[in-house]
PDB file of N, H, CA, C and O in Angstrom:
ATOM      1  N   UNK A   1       9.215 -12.910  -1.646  1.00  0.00           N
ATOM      2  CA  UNK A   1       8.437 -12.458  -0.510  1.00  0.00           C
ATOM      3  C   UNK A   1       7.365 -13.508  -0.201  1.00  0.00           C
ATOM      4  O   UNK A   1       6.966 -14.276  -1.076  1.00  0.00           O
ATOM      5  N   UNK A   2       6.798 -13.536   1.348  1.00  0.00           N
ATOM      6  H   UNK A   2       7.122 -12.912   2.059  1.00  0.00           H
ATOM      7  CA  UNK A   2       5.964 -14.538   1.446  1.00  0.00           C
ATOM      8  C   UNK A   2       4.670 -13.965   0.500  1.00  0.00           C
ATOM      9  O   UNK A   2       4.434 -12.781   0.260  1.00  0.00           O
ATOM     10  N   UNK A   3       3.896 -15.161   0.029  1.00  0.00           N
ATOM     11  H   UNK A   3       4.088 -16.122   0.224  1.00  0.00           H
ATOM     12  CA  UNK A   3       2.714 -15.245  -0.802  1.00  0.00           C
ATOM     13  C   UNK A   3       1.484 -14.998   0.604  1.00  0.00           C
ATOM     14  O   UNK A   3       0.339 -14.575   0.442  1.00  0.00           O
ATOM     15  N   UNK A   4       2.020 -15.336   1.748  1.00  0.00           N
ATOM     16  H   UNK A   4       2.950 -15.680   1.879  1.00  0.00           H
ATOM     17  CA  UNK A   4       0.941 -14.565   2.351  1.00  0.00           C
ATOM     18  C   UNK A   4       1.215 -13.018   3.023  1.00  0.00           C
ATOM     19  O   UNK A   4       0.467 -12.763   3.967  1.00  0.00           O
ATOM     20  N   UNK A   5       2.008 -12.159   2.723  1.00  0.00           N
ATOM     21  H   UNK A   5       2.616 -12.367   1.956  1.00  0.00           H
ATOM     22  CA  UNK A   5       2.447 -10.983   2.956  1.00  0.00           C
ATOM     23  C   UNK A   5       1.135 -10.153   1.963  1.00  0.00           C
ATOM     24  O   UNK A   5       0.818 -10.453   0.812  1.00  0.00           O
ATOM     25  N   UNK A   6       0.562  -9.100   2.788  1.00  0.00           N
ATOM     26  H   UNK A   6       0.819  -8.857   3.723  1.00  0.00           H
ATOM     27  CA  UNK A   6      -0.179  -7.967   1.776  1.00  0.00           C
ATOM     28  C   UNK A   6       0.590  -7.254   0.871  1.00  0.00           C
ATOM     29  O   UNK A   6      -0.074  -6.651   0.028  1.00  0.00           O
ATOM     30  N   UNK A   7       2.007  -7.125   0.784  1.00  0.00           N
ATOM     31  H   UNK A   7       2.546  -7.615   1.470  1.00  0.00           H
ATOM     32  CA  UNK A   7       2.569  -6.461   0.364  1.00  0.00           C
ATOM     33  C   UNK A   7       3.161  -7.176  -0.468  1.00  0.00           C
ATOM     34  O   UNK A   7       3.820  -8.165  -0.149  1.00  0.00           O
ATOM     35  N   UNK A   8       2.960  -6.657  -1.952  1.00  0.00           N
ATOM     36  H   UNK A   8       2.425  -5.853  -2.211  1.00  0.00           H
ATOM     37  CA  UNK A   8       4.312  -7.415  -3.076  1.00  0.00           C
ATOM     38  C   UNK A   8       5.149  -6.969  -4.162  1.00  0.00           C
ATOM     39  O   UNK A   8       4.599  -6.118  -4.861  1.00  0.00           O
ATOM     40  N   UNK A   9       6.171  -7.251  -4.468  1.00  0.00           N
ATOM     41  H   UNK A   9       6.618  -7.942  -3.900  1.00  0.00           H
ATOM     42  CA  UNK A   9       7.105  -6.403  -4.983  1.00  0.00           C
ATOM     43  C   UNK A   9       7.045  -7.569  -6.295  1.00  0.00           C
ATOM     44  O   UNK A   9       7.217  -8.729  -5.921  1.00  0.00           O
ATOM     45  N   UNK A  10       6.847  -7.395  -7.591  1.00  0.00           N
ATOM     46  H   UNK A  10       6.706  -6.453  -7.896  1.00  0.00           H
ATOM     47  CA  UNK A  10       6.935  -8.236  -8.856  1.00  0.00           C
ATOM     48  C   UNK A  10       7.563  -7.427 -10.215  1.00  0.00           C
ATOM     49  O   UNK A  10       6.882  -6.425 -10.432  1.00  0.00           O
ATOM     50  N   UNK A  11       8.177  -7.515 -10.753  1.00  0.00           N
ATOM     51  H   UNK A  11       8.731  -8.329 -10.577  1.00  0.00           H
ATOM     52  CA  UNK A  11       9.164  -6.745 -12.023  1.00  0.00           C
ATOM     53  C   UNK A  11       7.880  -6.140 -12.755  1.00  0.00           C
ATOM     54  O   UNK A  11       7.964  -5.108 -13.422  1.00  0.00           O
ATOM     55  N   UNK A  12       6.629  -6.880 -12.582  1.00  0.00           N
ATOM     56  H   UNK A  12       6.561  -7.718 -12.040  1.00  0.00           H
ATOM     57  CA  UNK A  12       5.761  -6.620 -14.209  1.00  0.00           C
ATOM     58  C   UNK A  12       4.708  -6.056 -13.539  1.00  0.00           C
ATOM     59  O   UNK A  12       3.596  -6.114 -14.063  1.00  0.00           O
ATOM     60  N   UNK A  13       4.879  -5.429 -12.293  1.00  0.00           N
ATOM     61  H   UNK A  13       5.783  -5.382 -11.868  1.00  0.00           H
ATOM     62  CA  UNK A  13       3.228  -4.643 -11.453  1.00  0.00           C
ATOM     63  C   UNK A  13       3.944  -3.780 -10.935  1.00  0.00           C
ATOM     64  O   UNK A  13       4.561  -3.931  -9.881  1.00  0.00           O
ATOM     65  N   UNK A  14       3.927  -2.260 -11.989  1.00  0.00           N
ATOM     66  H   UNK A  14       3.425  -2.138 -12.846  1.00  0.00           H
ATOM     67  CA  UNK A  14       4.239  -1.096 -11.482  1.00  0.00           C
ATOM     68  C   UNK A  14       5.906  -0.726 -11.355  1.00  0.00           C
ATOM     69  O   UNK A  14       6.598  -0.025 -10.617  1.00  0.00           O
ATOM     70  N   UNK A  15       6.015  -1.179 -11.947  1.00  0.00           N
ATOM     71  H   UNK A  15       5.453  -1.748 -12.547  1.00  0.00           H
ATOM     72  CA  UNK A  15       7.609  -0.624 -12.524  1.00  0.00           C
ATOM     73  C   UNK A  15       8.121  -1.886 -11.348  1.00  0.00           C
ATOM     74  O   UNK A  15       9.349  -1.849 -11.418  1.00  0.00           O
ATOM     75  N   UNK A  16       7.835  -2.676 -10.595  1.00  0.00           N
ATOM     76  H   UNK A  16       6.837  -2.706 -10.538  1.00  0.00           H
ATOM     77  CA  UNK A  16       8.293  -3.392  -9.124  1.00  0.00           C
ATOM     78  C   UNK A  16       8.271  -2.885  -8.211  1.00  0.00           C
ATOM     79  O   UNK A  16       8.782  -3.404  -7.219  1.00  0.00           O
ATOM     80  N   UNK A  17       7.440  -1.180  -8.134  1.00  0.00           N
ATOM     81  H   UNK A  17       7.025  -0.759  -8.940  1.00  0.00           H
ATOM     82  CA  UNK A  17       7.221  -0.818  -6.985  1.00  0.00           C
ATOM     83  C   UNK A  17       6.593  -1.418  -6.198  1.00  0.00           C
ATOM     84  O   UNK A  17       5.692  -2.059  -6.737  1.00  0.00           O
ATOM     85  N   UNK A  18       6.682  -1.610  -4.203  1.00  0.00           N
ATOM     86  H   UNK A  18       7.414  -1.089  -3.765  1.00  0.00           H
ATOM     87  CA  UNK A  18       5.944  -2.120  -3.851  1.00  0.00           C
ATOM     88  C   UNK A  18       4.156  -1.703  -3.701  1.00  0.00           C
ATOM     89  O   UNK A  18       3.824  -0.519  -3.663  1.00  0.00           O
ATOM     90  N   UNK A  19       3.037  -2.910  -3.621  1.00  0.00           N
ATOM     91  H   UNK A  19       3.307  -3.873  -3.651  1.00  0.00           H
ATOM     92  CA  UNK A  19       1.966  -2.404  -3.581  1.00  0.00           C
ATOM     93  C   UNK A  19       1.184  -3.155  -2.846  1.00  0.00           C
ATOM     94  O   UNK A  19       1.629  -4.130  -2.241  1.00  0.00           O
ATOM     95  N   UNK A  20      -0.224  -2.754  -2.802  1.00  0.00           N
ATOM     96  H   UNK A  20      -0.585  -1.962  -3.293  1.00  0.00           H
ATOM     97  CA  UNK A  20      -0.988  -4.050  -1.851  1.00  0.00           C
ATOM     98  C   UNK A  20      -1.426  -4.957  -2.904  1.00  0.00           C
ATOM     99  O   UNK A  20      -1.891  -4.893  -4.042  1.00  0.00           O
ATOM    100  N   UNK A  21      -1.046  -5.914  -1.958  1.00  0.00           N
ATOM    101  H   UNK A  21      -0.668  -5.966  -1.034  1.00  0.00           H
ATOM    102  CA  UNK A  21      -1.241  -7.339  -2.754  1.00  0.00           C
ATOM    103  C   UNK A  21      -2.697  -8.112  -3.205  1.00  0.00           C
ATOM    104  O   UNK A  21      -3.658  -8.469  -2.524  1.00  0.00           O
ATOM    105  N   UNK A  22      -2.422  -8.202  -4.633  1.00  0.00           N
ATOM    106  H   UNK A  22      -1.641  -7.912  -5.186  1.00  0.00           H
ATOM    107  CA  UNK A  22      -3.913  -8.487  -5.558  1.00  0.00           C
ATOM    108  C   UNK A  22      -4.401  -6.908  -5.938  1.00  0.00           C
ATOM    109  O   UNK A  22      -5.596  -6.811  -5.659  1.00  0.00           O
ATOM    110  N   UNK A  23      -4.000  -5.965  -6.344  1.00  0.00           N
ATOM    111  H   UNK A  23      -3.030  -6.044  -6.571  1.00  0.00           H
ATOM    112  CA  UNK A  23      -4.164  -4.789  -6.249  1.00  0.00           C
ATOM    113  C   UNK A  23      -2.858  -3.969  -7.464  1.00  0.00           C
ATOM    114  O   UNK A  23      -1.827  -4.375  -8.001  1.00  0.00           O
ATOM    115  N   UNK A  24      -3.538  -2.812  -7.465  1.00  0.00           N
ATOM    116  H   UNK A  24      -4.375  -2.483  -7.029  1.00  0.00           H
ATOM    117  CA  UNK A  24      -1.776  -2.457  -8.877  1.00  0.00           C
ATOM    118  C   UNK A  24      -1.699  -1.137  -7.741  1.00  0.00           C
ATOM    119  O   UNK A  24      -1.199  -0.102  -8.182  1.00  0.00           O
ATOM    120  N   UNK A  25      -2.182  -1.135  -6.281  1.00  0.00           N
ATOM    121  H   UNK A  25      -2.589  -1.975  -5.923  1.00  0.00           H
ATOM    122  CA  UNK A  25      -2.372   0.149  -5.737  1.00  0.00           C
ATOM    123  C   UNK A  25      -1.250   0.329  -5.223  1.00  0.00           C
ATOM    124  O   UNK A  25      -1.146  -0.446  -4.272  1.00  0.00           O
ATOM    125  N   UNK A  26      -0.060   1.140  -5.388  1.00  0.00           N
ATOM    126  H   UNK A  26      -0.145   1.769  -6.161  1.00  0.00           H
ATOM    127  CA  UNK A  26       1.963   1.494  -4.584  1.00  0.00           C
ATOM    128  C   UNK A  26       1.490   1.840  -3.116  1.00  0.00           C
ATOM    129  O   UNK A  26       0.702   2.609  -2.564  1.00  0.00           O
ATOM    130  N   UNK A  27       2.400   0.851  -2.783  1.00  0.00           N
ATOM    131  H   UNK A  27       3.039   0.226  -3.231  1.00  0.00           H
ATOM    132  CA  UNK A  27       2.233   1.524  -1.018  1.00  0.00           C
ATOM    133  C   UNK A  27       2.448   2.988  -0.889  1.00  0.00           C
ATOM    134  O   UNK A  27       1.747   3.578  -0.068  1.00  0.00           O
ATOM    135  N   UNK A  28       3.557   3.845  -1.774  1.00  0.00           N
ATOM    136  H   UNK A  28       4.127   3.366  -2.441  1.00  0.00           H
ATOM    137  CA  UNK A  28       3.417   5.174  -1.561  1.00  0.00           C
ATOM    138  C   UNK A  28       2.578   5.826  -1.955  1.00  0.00           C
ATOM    139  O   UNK A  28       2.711   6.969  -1.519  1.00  0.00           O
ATOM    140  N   UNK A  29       1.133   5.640  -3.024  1.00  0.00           N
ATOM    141  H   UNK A  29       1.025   4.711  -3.378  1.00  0.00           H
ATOM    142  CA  UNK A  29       0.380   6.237  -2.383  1.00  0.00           C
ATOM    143  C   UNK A  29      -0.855   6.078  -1.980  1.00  0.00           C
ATOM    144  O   UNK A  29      -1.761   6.762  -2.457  1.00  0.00           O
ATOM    145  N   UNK A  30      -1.104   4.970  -0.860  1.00  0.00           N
ATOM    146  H   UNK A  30      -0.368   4.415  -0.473  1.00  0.00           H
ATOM    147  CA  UNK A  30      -1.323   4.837   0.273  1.00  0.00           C
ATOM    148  C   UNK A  30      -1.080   5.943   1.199  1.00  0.00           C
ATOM    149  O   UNK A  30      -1.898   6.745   1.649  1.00  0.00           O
ATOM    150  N   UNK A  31       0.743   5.814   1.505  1.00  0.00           N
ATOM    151  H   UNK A  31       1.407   5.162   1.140  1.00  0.00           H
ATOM    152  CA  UNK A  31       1.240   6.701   2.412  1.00  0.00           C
ATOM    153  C   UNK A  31       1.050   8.317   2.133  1.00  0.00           C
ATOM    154  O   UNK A  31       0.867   9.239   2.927  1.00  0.00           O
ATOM    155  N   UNK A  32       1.164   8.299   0.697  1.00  0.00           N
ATOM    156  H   UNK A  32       1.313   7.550   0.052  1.00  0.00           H
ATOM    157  CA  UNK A  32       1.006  10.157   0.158  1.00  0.00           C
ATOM    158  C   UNK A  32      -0.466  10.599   0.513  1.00  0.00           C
ATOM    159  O   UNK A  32      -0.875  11.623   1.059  1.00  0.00           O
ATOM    160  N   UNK A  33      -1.280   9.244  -0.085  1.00  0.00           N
ATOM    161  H   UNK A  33      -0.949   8.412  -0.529  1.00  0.00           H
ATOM    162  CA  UNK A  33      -2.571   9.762   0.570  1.00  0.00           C
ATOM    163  C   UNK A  33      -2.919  10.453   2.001  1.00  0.00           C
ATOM    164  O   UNK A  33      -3.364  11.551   2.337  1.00  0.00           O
ATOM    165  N   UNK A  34      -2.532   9.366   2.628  1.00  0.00           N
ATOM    166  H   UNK A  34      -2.171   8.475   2.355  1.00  0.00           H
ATOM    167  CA  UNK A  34      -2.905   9.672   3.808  1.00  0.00           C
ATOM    168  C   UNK A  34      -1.843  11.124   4.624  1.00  0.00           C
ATOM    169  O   UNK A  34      -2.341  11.888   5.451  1.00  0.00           O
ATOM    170  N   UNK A  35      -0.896  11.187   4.321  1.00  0.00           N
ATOM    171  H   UNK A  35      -0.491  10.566   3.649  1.00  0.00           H
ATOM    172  CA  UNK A  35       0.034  12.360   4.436  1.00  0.00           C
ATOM    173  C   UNK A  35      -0.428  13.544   4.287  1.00  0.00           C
ATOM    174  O   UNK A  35      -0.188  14.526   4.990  1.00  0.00           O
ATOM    175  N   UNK A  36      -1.531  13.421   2.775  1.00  0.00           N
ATOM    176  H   UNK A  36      -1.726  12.623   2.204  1.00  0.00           H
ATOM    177  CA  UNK A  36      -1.807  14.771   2.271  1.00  0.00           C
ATOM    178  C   UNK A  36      -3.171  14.797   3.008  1.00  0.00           C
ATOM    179  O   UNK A  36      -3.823  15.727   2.533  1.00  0.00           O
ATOM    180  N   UNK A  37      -3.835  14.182   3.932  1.00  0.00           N
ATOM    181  H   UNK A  37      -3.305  13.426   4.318  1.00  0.00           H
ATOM    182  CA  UNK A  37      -4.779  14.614   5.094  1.00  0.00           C
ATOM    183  C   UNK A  37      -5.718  13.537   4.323  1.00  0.00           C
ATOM    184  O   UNK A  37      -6.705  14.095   4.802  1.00  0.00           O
ATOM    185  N   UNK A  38      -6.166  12.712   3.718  1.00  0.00           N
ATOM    186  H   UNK A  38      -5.364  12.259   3.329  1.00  0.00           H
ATOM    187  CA  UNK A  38      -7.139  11.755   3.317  1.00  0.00           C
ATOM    188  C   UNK A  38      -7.340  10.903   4.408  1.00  0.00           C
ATOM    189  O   UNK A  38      -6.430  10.355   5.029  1.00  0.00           O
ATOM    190  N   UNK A  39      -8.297  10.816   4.592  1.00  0.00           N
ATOM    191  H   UNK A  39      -9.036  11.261   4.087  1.00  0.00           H
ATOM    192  CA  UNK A  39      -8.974   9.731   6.199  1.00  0.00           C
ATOM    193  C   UNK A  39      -8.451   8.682   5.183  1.00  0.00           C
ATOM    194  O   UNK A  39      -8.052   8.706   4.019  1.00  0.00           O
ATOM    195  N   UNK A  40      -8.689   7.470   6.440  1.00  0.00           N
ATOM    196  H   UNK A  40      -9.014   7.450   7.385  1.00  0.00           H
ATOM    197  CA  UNK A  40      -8.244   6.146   6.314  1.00  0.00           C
ATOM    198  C   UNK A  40      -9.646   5.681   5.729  1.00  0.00           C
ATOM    199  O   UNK A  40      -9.429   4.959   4.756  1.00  0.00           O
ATOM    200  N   UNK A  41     -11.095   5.843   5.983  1.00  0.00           N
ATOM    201  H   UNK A  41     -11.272   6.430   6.773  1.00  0.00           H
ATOM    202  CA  UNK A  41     -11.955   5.627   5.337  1.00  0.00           C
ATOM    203  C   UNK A  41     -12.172   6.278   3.926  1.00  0.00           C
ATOM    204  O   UNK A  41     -12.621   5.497   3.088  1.00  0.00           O
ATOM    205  N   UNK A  42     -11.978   7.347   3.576  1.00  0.00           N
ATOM    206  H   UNK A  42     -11.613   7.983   4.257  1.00  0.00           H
ATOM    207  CA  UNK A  42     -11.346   7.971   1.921  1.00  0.00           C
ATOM    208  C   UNK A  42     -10.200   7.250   1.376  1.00  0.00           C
ATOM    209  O   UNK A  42     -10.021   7.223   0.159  1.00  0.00           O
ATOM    210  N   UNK A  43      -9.405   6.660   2.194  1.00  0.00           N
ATOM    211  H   UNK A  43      -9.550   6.682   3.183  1.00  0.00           H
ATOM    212  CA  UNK A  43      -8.400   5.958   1.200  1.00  0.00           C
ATOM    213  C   UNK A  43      -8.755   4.608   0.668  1.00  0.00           C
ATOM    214  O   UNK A  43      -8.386   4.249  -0.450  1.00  0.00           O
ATOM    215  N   UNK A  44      -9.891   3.419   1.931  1.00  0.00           N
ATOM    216  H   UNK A  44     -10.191   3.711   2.839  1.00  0.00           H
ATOM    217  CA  UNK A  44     -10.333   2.586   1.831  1.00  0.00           C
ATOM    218  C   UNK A  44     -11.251   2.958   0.306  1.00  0.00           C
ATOM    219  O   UNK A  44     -11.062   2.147  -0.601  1.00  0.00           O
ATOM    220  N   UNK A  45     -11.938   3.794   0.094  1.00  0.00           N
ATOM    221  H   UNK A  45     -12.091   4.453   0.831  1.00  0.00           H
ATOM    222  CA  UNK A  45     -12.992   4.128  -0.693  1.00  0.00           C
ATOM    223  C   UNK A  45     -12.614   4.189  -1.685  1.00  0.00           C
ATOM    224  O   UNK A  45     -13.044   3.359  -2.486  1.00  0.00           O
ATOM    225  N   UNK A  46     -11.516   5.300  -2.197  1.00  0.00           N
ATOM    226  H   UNK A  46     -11.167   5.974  -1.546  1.00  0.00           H
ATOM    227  CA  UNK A  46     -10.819   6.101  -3.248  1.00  0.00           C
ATOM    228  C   UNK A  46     -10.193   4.293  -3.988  1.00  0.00           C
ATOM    229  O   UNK A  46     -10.270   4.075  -5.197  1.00  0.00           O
ATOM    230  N   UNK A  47      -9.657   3.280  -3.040  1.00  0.00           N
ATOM    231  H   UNK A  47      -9.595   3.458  -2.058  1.00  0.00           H
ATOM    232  CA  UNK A  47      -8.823   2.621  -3.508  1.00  0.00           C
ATOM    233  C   UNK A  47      -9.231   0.949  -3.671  1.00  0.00           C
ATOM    234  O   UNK A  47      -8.682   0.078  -4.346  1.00  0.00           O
ATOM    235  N   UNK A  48     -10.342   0.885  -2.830  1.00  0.00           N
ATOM    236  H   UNK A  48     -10.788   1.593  -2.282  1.00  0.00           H
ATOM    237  CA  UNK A  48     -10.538  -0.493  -2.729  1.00  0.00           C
ATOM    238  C   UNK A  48     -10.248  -1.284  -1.725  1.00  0.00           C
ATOM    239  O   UNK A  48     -10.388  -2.491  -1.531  1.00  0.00           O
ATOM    240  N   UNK A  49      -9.760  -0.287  -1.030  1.00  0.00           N
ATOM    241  H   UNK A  49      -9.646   0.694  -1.187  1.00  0.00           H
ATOM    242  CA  UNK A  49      -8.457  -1.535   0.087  1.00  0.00           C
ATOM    243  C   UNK A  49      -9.566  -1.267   0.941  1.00  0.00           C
ATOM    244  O   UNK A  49     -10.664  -0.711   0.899  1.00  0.00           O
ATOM    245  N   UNK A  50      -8.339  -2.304   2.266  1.00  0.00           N
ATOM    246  H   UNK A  50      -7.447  -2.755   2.301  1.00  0.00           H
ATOM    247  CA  UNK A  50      -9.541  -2.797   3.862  1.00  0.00           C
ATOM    248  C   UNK A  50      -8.317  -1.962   4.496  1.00  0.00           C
ATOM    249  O   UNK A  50      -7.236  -1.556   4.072  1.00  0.00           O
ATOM    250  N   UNK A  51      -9.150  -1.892   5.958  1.00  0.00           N
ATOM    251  H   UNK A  51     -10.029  -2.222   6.302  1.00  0.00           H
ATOM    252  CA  UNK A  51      -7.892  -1.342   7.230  1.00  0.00           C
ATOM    253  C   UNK A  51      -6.681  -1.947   7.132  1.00  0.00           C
ATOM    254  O   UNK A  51      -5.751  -1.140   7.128  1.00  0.00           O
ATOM    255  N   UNK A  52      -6.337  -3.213   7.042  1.00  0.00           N
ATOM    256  H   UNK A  52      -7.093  -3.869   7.045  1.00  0.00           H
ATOM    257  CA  UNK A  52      -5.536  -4.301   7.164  1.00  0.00           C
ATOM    258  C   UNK A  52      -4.661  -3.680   6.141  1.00  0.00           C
ATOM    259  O   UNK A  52      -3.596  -3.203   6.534  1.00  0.00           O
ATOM    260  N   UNK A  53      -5.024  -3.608   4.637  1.00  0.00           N
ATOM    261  H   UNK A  53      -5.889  -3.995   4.318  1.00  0.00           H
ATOM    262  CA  UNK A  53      -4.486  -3.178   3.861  1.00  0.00           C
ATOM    263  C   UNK A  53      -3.301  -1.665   3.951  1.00  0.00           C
ATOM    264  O   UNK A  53      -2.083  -1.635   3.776  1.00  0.00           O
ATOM    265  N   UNK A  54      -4.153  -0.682   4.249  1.00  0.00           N
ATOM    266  H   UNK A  54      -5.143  -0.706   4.391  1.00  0.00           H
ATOM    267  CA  UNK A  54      -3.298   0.670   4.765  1.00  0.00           C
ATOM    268  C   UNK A  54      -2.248   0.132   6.146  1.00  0.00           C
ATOM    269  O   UNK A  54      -1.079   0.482   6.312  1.00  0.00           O
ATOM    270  N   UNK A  55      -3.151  -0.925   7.152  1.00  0.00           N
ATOM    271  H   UNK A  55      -4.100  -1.210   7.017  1.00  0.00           H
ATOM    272  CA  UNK A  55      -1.895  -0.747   8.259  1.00  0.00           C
ATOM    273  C   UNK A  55      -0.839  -1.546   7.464  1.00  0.00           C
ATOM    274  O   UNK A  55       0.325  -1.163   7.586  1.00  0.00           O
ATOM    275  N   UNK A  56      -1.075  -2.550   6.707  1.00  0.00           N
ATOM    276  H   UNK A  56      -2.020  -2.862   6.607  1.00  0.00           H
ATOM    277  CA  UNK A  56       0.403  -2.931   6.310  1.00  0.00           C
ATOM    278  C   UNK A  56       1.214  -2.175   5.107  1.00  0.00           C
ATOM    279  O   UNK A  56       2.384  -2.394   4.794  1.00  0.00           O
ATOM    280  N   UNK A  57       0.485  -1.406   4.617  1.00  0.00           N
ATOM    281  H   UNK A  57      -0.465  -1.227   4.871  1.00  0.00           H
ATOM    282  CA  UNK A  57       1.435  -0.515   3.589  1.00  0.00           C
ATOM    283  C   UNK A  57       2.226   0.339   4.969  1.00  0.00           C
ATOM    284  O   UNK A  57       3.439   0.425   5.159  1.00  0.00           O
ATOM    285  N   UNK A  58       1.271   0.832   5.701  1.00  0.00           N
ATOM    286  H   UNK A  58       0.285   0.762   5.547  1.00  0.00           H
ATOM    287  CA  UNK A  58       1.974   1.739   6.793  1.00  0.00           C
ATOM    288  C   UNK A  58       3.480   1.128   7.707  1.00  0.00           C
ATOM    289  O   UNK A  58       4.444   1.658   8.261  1.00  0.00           O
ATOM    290  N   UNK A  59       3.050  -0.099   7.492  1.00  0.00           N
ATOM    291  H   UNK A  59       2.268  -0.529   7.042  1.00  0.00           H
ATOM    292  CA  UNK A  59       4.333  -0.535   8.505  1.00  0.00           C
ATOM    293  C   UNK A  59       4.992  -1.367   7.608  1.00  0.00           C
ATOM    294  O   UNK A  59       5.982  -1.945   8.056  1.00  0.00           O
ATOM    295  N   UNK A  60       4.583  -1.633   6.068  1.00  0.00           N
ATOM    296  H   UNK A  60       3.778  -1.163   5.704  1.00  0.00           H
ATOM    297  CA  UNK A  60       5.994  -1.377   4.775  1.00  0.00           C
ATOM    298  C   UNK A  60       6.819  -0.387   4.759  1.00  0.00           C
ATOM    299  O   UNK A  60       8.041  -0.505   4.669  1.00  0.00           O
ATOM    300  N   UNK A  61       6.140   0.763   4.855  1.00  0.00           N
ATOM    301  H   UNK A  61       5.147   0.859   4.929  1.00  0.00           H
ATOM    302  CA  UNK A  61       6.892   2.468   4.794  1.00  0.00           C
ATOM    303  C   UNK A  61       7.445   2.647   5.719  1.00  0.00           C
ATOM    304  O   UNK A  61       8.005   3.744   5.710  1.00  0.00           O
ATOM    305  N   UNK A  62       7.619   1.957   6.784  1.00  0.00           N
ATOM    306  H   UNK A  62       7.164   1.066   6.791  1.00  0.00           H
ATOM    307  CA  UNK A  62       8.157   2.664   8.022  1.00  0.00           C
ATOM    308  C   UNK A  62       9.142   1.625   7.795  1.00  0.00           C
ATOM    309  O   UNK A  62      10.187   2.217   7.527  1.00  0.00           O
ATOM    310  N   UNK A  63       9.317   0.485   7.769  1.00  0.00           N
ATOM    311  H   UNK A  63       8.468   0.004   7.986  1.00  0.00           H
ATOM    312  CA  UNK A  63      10.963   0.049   7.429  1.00  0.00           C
ATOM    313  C   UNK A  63      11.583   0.218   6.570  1.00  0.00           C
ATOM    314  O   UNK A  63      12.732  -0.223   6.547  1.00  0.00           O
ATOM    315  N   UNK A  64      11.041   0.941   5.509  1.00  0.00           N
ATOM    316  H   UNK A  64      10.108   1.299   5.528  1.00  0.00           H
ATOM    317  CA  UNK A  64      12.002   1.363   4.490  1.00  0.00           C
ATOM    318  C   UNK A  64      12.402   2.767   4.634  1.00  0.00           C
ATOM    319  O   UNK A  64      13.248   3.362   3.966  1.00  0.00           O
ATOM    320  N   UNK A  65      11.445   3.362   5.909  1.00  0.00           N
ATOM    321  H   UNK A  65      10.758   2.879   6.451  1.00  0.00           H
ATOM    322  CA  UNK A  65      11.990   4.604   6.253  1.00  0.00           C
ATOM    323  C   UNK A  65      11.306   5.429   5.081  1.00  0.00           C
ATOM    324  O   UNK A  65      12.083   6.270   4.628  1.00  0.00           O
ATOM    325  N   UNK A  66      10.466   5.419   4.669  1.00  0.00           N
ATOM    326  H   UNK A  66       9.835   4.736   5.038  1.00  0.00           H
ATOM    327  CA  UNK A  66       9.422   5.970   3.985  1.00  0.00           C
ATOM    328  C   UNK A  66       8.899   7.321   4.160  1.00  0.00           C
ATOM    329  O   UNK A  66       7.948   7.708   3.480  1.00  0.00           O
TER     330      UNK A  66
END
């Protein structure tokens, strides 16, 4: 995957689930978060991440049909 992609998939961070990149945080839950009604500013908080971060987990999940 590109090294400048937020998103990265590696054998030894999280079973190789995907996650945001520099982070051990799974894009799914990102997506569960926010599913189960958590603002985008509670997820930023809860997790560390920036906006940038959630929109690209968000539009990871949506091509994998997430």
């Amino acid at each position: 995957m590109n090294i400048h992609h937020p998103i990265e998939i590696e054998p030894g961070i999280c079973h190789g689930r995907p996650v945001i990149r520099g982070t051990r945080v799974p894009v799914a839950i990102v997506v569960g978060s926010l599913a189960a009604r958590m603002s985008i500013e509670e997820v930023m908080h809860e997790y560390g991440l920036t906006r940038e971060d959630i929109r690209a987990a968000l539009v990871f999940a949506n091509g994998l049909g997430m």
